[in-house]
C-alpha positions in Angstrom: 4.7 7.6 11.9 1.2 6.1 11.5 0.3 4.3 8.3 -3.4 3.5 7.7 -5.0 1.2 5.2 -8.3 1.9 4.0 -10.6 0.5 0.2 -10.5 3.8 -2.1 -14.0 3.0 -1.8 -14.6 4.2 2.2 -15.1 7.8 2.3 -12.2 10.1 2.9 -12.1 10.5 6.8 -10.0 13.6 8.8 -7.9 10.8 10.0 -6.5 9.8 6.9 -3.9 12.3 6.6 -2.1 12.1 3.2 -3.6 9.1 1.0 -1.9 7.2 -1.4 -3.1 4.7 -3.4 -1.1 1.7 -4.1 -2.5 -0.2 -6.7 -0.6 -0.5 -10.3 -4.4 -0.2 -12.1 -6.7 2.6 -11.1 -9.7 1.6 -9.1 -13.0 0.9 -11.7 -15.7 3.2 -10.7 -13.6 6.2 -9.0 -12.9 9.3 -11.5 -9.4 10.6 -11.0 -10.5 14.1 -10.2 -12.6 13.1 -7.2 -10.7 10.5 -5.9 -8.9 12.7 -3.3 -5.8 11.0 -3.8 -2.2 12.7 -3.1 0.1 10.6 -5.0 -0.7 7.3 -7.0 2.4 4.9 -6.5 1.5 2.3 -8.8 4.9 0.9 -9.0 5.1 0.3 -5.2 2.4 -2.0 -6.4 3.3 -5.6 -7.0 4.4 -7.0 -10.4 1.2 -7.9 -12.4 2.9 -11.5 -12.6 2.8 -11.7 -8.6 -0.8 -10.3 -8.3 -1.9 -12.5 -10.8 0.0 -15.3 -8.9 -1.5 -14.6 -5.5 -5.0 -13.9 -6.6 -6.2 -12.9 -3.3 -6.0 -16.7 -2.1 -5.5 -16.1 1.8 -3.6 -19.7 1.8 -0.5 -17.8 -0.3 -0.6 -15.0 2.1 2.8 -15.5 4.1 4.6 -16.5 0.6 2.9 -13.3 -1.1 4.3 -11.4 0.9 8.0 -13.2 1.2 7.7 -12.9 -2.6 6.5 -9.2 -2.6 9.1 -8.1 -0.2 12.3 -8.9 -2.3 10.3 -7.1 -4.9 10.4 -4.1 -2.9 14.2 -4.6 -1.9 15.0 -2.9 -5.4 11.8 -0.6 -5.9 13.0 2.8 -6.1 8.8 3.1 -5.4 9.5 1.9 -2.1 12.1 4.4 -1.4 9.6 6.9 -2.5 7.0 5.6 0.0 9.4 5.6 2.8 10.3 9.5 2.0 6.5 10.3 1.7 6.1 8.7 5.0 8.6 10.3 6.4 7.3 14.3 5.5 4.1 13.2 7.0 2.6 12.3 10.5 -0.5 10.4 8.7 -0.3 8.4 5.8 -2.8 5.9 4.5 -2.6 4.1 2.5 -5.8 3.4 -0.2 -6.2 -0.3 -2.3 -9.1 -1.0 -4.1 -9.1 -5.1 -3.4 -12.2 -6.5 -1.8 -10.6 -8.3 0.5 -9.1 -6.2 3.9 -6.9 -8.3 5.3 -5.0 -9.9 2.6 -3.6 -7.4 0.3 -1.0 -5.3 -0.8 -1.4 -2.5 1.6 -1.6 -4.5 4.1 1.6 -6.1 3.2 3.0 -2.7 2.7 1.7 -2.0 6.0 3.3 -5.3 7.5 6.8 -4.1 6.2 6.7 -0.8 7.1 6.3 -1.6 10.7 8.4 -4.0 10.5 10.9 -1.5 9.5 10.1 0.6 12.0 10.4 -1.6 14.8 13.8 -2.7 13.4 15.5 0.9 13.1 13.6 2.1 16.2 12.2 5.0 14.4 8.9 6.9 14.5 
C-alpha cells in the first residue's frame, strides 16, 4: 500500500494512482467535472467543530490529531477509506488546505501507517 498526499491544486501526476479528496467542503476554484477525482470522502473529513477548532495552528497539531483519531474510531468513512486502499496499489490522497504539513491528509496519512505498521500489512 502507498498513500500519497498532494493540494487538489498540484496537477494530476501518473504517480498518483486513485485520488481522493478528503475534505468535507469542495475545494473553491476547482469545477467538479475537471477535478479528476475518484471518490470525494467528505465524511472521512473532520467534524466542522474540530476544523474550526484546530484552525491550521501547527501548535494544536499532536492534539488535532489525538482529537481527530477517536473521530475516525466510529467513521464508517474510515472504513470506507481503508477498503478503497485496499483495491488499490496507489492511493492519494488530495486536501485543499494551504498548509502541507499540518492537515488532515496528513493526519490521515499518519494513521494509516500507523495502522499498517501495527497489523504488519502492505
Amino acid at each position: 500500500m502507498t498513500v500519497h498526499i498532494k493540494r487538489i491544486y498540484e496537477p494530476l501526476s501518473p504517480g498518483d494512482g486513485y485520488r481522493v479528496l478528503v475534505d468535507r467542503l469542495w475545494p473553491r476554484g476547482i469545477k467538479k467535472r475537471t477535478a479528476l477525482v475518484h471518490e470525494w470522502l467528505k465524511d472521512v473529513a473532520p467534524s466542522s467543530a474540530l476544523r474550526k477548532w484546530f484552525s491550521h495552528e501547527p501548535k494544536k497539531w499532536k492534539a488535532f490529531v489525538q482529537k481527530y483519531s477517536a473521530e475516525l474510531q466510529a467513521s464508517t468513512a474510515f472504513k470506507e477509506l481503508k477498503t478503497l486502499i485496499g483495491k488499490h496499489k496507489t492511493v492519494t490522497l488530495l486536501y485543499s488546505a494551504k498548509d502541507q504539513q499540518h492537515n488532515q491528509a496528513a493526519a490521515l496519512q499518519q494513521l494509516l501507517n500507523l495502522i499498517e505498521n501495527e497489523t504488519g500489512t502492505e
